[in-house]
C-alpha positions in Angstrom: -40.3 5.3 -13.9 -38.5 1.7 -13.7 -40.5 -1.5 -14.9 -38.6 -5.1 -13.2 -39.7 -7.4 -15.7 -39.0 -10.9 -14.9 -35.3 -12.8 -14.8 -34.1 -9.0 -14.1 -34.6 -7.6 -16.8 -35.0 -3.7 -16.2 -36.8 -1.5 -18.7 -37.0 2.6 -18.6 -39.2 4.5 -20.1 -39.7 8.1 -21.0 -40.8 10.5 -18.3 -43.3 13.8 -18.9 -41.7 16.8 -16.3 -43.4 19.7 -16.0 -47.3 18.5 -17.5 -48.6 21.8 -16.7 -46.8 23.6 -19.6 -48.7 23.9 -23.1 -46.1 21.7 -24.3 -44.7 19.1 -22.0 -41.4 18.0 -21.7 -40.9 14.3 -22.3 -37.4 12.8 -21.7 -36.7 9.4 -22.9 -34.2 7.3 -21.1 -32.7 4.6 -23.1 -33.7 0.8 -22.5 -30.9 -1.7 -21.0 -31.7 -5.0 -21.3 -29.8 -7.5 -18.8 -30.1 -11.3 -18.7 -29.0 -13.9 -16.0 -26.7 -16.7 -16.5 -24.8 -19.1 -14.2 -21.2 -19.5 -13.9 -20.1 -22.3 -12.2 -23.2 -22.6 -10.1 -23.4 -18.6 -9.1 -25.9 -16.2 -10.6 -24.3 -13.3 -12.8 -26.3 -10.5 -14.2 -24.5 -9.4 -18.0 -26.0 -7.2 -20.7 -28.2 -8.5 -23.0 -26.2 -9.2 -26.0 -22.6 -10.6 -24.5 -20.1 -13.2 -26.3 -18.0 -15.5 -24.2 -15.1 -14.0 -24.2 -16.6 -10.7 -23.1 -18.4 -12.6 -20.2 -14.9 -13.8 -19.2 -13.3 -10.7 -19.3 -16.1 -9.8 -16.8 -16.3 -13.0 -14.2 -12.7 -13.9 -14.2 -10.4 -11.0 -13.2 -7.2 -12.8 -14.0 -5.8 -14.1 -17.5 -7.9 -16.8 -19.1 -4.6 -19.2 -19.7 -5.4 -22.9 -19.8 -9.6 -22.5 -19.1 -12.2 -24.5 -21.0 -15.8 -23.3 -21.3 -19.1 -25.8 -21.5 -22.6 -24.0 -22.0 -25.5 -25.7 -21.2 -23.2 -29.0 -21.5 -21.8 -28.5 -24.7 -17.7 -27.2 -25.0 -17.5 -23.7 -26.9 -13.7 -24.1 -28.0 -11.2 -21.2 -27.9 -11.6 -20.2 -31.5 -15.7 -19.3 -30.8 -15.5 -16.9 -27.9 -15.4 -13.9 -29.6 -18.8 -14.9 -31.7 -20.8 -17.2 -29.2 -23.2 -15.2 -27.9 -24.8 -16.4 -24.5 -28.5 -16.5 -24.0 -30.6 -15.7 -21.1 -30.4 -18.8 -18.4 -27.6 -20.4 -19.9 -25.3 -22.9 -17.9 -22.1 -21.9 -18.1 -19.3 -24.1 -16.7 -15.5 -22.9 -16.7 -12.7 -25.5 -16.0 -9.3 -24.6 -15.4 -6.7 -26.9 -15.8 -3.8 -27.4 -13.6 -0.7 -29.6 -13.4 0.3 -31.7 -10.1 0.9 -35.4 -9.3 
């Protein structure tokens, strides 16, 4: 059995087979948690508890040279990434800087 809860959040729970046996057997599935956030204006679906710098590793498929991360308006700098963890609905805005005339 799967329960959507709202934002996309997805819950299992445990499962009875075989009810007509004296003693049923229940398996339990384990619960995974997932929360929506917004990179650069696009939806992305991430497990529930997910730093910065594991989120990047996830939306950015190239190095992560020369990028600056705002969430919710605010700049996490370089030295946080590995301990901010992002929250459910959070804004986050990646900016990449380049050189050029």
């Amino acid at each position: 059995m799967q329960l959507v809860l709202p934002k996309g959040k997805v819950r299992t729970t445990h499962i009875v087979l075989f009810p007509f046996l004296l003693q049923a057997i229940s398996i339990v599935f384990p619960i995974f948690l997932i929360m929506e956030i917004t990179v650069n204006h696009q939806p992305h679906q991430l497990k529930d508890t997910c730093s910065v710098e594991q989120m990047l590793s996830i939306v950015l498929s190239g190095a992560v040279k020369g990028i600056a991360v705002a969430i919710n308006q605010t700049i996490v700098s370089k030295s946080n990434w590995s301990s901010h963890l992002l929250k459910e609905g959070d804004q986050v805005m990646l900016i990449k800087a380049t050189q050029g005339g």
